[in-house]
PyMOL Python script that loads the backbone (N, CA, C, O; Angstrom):
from pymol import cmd

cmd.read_pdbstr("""\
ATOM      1  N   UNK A   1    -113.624 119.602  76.847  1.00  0.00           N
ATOM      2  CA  UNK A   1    -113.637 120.342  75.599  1.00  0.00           C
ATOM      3  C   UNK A   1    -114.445 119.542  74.580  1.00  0.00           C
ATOM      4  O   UNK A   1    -114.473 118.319  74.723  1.00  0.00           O
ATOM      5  N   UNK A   2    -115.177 120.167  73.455  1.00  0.00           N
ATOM      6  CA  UNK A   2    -116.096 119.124  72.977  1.00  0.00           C
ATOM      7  C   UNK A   2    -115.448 119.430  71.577  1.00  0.00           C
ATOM      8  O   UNK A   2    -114.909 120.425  71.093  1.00  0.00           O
ATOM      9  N   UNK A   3    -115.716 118.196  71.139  1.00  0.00           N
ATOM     10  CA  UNK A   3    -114.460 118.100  70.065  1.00  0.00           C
ATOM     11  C   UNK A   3    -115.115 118.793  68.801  1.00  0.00           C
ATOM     12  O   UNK A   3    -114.479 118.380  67.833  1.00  0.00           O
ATOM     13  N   UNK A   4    -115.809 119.404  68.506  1.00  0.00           N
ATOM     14  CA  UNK A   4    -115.892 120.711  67.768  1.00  0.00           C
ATOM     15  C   UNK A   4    -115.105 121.479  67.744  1.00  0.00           C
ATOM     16  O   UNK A   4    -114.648 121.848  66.662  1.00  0.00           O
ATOM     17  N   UNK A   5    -114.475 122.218  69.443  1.00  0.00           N
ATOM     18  CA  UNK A   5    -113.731 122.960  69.634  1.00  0.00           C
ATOM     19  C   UNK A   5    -111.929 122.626  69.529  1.00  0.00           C
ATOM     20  O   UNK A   5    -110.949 123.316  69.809  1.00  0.00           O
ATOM     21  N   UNK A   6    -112.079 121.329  69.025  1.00  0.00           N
ATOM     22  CA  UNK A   6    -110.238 120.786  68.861  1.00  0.00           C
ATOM     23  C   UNK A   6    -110.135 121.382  67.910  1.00  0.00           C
ATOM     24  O   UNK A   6    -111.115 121.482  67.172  1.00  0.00           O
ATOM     25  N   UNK A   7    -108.681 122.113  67.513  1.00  0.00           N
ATOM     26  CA  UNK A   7    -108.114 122.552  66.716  1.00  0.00           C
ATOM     27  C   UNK A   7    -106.794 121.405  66.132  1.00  0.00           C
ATOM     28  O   UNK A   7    -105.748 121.092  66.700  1.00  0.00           O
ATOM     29  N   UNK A   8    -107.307 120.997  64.879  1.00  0.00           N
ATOM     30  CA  UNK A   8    -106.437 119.470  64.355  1.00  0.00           C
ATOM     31  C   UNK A   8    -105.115 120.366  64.149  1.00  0.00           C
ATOM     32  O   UNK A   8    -104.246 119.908  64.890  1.00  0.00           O
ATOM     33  N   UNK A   9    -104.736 121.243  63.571  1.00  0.00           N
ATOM     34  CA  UNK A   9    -103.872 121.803  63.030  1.00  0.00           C
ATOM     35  C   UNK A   9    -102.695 122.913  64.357  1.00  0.00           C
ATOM     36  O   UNK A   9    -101.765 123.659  64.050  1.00  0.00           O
ATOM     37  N   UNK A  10    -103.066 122.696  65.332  1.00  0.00           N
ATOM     38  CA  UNK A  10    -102.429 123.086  66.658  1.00  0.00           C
ATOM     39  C   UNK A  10    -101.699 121.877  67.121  1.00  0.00           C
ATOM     40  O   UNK A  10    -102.014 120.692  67.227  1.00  0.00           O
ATOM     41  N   UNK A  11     -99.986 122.960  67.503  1.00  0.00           N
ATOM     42  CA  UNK A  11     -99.116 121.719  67.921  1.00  0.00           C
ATOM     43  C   UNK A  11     -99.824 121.151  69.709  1.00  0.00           C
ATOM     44  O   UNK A  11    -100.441 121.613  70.669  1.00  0.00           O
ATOM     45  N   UNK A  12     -99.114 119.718  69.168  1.00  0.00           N
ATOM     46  CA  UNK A  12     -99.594 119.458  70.958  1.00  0.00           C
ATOM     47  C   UNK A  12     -98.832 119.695  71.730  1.00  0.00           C
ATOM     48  O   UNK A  12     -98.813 119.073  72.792  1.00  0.00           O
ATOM     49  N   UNK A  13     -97.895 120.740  71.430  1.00  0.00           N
ATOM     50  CA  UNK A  13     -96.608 121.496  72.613  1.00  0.00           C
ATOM     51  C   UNK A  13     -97.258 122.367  73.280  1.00  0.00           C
ATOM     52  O   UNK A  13     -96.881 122.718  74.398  1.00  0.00           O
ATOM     53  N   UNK A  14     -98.731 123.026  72.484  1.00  0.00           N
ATOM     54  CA  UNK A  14     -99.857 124.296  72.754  1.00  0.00           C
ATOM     55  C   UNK A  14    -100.741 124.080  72.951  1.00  0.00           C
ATOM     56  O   UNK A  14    -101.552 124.971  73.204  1.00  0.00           O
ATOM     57  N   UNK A  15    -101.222 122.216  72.945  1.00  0.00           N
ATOM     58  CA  UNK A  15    -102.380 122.032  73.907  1.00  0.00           C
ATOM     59  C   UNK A  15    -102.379 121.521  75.129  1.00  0.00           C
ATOM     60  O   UNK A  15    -103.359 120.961  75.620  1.00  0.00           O
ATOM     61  N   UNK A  16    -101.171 121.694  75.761  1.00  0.00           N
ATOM     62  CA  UNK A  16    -101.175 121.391  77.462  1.00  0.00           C
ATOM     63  C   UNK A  16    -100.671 119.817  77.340  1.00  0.00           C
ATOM     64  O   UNK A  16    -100.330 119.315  78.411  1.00  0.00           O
ATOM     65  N   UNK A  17    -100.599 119.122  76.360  1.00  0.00           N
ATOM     66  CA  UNK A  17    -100.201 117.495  76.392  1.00  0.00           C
ATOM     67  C   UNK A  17     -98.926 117.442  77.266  1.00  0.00           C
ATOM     68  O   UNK A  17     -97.795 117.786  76.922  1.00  0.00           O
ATOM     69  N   UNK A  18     -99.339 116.922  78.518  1.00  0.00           N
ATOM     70  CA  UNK A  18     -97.536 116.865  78.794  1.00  0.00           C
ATOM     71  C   UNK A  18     -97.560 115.151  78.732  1.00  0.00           C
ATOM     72  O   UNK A  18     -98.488 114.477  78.283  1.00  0.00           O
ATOM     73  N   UNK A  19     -96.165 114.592  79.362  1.00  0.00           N
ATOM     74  CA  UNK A  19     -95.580 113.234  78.841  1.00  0.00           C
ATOM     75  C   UNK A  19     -96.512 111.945  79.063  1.00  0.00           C
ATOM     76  O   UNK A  19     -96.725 110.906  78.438  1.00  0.00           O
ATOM     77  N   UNK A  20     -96.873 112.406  80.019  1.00  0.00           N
ATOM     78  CA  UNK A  20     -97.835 111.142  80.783  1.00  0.00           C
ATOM     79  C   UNK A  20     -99.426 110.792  79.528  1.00  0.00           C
ATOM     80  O   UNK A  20     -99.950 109.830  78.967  1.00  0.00           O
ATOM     81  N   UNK A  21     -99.587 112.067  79.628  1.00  0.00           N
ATOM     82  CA  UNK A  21    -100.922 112.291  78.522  1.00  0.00           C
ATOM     83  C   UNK A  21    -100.229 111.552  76.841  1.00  0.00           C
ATOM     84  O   UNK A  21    -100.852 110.558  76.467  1.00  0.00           O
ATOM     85  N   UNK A  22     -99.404 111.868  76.200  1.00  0.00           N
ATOM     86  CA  UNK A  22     -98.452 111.267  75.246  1.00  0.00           C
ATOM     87  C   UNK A  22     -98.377 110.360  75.411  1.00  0.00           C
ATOM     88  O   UNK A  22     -99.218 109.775  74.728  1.00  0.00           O
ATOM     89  N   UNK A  23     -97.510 109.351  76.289  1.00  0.00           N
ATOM     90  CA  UNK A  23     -97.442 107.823  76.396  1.00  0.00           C
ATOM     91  C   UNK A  23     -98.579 107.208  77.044  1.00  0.00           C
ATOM     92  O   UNK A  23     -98.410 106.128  77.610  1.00  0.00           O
ATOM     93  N   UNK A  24    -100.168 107.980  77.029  1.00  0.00           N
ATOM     94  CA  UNK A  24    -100.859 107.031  76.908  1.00  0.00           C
ATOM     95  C   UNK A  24    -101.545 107.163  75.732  1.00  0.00           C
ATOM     96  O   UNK A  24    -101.953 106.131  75.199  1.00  0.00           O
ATOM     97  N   UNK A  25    -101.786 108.364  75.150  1.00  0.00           N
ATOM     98  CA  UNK A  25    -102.087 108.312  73.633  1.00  0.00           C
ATOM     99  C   UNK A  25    -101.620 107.344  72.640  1.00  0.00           C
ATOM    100  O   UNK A  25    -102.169 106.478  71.958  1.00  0.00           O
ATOM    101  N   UNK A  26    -100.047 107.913  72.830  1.00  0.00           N
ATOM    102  CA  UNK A  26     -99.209 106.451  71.972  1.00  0.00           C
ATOM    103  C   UNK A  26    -100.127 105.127  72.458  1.00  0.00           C
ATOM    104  O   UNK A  26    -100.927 104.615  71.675  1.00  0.00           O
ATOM    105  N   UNK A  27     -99.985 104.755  73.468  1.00  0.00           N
ATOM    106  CA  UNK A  27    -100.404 103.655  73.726  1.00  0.00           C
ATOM    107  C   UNK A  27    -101.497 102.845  73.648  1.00  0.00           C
ATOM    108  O   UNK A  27    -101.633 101.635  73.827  1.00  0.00           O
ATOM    109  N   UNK A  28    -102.547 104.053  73.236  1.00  0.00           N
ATOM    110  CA  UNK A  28    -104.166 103.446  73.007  1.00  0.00           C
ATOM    111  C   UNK A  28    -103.648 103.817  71.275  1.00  0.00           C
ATOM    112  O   UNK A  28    -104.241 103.022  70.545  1.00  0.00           O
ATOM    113  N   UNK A  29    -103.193 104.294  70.859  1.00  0.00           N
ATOM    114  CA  UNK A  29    -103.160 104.088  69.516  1.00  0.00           C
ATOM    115  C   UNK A  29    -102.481 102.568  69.026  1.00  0.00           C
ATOM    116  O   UNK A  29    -102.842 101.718  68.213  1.00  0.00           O
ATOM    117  N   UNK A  30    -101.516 102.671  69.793  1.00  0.00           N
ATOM    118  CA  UNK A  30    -100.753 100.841  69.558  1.00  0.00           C
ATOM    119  C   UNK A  30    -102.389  99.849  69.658  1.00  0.00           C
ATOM    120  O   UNK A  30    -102.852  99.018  68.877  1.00  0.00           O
ATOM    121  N   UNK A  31    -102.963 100.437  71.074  1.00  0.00           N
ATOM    122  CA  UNK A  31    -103.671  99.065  71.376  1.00  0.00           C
ATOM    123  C   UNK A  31    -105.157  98.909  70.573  1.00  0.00           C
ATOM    124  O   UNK A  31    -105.888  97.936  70.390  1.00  0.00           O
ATOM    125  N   UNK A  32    -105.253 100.334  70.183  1.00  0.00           N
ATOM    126  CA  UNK A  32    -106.344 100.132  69.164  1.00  0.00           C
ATOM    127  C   UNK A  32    -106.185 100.024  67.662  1.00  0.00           C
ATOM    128  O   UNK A  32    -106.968  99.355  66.987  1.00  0.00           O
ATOM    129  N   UNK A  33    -105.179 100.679  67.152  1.00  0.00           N
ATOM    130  CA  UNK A  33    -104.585  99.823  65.530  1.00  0.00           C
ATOM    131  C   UNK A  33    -103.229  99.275  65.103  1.00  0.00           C
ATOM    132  O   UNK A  33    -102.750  99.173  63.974  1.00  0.00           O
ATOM    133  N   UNK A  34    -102.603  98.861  66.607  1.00  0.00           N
ATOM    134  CA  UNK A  34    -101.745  98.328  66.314  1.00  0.00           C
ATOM    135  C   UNK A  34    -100.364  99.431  65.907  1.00  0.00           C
ATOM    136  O   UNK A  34     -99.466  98.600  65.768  1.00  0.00           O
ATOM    137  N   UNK A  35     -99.914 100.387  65.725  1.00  0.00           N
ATOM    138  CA  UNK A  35     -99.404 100.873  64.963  1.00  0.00           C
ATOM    139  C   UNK A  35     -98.362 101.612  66.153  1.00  0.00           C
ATOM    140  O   UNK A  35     -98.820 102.450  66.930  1.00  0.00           O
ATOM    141  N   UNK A  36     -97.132 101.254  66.183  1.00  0.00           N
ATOM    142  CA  UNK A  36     -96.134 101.944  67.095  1.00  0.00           C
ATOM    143  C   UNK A  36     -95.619 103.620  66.394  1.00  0.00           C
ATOM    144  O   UNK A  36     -95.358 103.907  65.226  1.00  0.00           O
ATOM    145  N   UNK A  37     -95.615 104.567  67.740  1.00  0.00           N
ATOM    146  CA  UNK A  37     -94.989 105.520  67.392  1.00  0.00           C
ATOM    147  C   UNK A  37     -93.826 105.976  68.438  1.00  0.00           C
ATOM    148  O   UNK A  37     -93.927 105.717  69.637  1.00  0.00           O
ATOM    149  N   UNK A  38     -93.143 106.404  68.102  1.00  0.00           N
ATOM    150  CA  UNK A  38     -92.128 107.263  68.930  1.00  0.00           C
ATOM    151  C   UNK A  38     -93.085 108.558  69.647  1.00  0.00           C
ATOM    152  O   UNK A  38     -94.052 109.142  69.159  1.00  0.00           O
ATOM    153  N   UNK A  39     -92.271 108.798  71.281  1.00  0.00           N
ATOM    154  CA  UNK A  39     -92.615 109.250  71.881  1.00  0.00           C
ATOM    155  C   UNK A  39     -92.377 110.849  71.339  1.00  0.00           C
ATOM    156  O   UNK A  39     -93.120 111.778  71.656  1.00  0.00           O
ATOM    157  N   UNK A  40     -91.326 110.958  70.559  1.00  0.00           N
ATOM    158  CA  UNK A  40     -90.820 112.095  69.885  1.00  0.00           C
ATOM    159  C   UNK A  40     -91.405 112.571  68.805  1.00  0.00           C
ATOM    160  O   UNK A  40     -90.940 113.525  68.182  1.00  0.00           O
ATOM    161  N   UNK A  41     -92.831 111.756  68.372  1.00  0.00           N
ATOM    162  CA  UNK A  41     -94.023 112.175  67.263  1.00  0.00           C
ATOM    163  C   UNK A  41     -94.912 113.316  68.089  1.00  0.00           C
ATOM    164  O   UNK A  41     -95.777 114.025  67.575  1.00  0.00           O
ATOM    165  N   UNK A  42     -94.659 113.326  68.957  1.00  0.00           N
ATOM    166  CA  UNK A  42     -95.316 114.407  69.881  1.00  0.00           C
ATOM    167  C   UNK A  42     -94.783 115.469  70.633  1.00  0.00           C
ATOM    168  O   UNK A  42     -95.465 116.230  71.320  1.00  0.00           O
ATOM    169  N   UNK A  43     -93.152 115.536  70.457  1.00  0.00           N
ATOM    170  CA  UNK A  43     -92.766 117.365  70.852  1.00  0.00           C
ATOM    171  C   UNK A  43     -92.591 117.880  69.454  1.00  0.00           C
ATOM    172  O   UNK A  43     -93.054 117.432  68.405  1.00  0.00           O
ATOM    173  N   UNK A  44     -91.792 118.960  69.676  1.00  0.00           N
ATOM    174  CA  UNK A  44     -91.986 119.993  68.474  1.00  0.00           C
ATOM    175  C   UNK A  44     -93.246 119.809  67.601  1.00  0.00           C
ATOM    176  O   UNK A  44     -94.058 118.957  67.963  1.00  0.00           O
ATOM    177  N   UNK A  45     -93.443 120.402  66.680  1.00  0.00           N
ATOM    178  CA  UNK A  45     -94.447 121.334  66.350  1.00  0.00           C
ATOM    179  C   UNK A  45     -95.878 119.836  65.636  1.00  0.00           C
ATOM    180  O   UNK A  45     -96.836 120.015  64.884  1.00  0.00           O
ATOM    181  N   UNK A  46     -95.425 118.632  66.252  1.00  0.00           N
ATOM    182  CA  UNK A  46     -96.501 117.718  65.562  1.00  0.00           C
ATOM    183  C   UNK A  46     -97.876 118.139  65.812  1.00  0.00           C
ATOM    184  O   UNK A  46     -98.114 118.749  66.854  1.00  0.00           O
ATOM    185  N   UNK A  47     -98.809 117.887  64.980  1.00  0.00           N
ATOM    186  CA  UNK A  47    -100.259 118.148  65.826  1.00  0.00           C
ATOM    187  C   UNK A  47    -101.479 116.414  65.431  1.00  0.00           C
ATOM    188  O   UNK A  47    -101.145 115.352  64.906  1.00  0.00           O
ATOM    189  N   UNK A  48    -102.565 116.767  65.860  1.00  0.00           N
ATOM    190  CA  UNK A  48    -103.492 115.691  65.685  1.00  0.00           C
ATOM    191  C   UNK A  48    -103.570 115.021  64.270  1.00  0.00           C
ATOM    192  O   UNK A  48    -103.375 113.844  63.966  1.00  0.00           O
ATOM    193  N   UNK A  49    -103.923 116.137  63.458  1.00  0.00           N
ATOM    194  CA  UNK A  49    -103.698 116.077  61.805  1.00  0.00           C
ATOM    195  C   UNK A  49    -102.235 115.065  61.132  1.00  0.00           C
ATOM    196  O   UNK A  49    -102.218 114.101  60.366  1.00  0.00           O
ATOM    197  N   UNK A  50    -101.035 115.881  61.893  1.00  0.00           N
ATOM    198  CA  UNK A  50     -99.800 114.842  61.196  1.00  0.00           C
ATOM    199  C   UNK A  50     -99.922 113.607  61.933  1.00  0.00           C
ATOM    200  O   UNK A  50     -99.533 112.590  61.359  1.00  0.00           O
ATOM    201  N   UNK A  51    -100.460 113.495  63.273  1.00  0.00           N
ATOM    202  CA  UNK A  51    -100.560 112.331  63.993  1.00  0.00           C
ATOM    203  C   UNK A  51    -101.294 111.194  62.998  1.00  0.00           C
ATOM    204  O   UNK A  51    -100.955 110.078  62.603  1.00  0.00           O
ATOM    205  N   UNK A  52    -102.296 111.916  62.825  1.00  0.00           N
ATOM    206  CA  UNK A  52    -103.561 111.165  61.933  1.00  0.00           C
ATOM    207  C   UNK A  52    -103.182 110.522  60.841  1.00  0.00           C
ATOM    208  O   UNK A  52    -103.465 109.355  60.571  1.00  0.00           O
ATOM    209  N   UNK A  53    -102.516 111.288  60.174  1.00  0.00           N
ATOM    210  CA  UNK A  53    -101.781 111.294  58.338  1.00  0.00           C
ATOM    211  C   UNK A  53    -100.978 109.801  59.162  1.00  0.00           C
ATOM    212  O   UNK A  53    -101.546 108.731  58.939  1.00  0.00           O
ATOM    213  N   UNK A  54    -100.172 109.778  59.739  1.00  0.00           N
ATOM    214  CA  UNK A  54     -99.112 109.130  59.976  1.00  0.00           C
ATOM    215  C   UNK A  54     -99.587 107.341  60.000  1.00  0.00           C
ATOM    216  O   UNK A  54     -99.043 106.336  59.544  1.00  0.00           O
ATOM    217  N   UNK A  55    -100.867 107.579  60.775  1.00  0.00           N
ATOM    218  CA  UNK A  55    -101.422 106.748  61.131  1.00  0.00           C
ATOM    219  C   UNK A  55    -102.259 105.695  59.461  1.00  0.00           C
ATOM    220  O   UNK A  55    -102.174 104.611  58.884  1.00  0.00           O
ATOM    221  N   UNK A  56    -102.923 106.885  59.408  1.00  0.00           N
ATOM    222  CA  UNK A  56    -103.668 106.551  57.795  1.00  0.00           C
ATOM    223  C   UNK A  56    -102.614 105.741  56.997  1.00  0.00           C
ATOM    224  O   UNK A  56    -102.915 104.616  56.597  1.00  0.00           O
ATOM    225  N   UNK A  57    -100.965 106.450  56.666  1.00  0.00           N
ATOM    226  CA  UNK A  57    -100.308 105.364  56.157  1.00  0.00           C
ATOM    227  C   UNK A  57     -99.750 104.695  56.592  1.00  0.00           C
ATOM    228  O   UNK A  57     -98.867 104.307  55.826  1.00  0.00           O
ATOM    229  N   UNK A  58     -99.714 104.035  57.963  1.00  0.00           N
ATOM    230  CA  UNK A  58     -99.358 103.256  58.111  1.00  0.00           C
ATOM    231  C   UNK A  58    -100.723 101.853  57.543  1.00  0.00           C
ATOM    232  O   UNK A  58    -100.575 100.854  56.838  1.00  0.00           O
ATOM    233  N   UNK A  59    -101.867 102.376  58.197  1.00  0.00           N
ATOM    234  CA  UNK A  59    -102.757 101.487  57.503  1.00  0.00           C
ATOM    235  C   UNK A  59    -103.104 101.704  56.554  1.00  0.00           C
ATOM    236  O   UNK A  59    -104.276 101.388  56.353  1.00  0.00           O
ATOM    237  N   UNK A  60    -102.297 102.395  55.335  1.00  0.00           N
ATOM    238  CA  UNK A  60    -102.494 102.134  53.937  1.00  0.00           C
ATOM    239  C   UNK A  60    -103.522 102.786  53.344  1.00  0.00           C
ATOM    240  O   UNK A  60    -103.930 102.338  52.273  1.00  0.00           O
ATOM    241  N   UNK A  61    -104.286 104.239  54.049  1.00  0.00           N
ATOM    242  CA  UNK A  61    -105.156 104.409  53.886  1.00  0.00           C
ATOM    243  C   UNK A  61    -104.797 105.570  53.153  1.00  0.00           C
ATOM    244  O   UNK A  61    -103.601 105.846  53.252  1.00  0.00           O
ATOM    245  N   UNK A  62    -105.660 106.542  52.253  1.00  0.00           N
ATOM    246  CA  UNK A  62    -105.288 107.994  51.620  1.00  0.00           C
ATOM    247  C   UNK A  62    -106.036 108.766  52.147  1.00  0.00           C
ATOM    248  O   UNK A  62    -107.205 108.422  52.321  1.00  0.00           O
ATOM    249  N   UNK A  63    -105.531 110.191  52.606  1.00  0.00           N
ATOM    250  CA  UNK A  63    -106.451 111.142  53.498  1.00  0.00           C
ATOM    251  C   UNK A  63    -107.933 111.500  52.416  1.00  0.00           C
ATOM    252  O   UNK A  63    -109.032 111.860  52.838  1.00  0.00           O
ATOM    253  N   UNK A  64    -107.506 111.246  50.777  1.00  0.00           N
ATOM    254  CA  UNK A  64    -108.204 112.108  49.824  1.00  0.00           C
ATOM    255  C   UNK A  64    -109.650 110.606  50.421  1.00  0.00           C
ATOM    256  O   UNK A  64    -110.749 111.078  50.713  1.00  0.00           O
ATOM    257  N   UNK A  65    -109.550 109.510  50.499  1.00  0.00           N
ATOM    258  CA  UNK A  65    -110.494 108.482  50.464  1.00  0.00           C
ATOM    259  C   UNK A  65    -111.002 108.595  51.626  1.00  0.00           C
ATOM    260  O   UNK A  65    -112.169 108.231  51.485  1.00  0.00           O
ATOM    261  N   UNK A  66    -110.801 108.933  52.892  1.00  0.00           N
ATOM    262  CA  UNK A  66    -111.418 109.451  54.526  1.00  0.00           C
ATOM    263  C   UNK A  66    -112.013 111.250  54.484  1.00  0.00           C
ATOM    264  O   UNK A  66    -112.511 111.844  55.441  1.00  0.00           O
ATOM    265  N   UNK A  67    -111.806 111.731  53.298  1.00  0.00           N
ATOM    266  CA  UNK A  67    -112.240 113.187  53.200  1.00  0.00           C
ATOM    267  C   UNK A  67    -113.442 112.502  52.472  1.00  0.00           C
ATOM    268  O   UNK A  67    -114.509 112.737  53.040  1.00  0.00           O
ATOM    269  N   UNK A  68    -113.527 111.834  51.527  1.00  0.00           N
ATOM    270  CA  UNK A  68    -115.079 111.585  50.460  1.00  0.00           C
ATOM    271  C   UNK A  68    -115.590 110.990  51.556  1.00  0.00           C
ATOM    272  O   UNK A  68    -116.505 111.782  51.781  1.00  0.00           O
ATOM    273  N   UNK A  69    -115.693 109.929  52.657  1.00  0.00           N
ATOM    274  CA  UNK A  69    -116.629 109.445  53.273  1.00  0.00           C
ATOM    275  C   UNK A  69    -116.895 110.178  54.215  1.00  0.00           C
ATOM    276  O   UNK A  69    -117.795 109.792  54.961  1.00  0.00           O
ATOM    277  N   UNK A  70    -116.373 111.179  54.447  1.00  0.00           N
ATOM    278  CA  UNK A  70    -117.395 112.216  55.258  1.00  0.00           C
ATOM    279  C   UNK A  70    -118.384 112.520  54.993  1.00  0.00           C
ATOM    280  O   UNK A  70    -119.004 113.301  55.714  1.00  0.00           O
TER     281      UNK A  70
END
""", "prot")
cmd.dss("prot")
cmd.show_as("cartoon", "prot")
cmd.util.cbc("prot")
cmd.orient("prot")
């Protein structure tokens, strides 16, 4: 799928993510910024977007300051 076609705002209960795909996501997210999540950030209705947000504050970042450097 070419990431044009990702929809940020779709849960990942509705993009086919099952567990295995999840605990390695979690896991390249730990290993690339450090930042632990629960495996449970990913059923019910989470998507890429709240994933993202989550992430941004943990590193202190504001979505409004990653929207201007686009």
């Amino acid at each position: 799928m070419a990431v044009e076609e990702i929809d940020i705002h779709r849960p990942f209960n509705r993009m086919g993510i099952d567990s295995l795909m999840g605990v390695e996501l979690l896991l390249s997210i730990d290993m690339t910024l450090g930042i632990k999540f629960s495996a449970f950030e990913l059923v019910g209705d989470g998507t890429i977007f709240d994933l993202a947000s989550k992430c941004l504050a943990q590193l202190n970042v504001s979505i409004a300051s990653v929207d201007m450097a686009a």
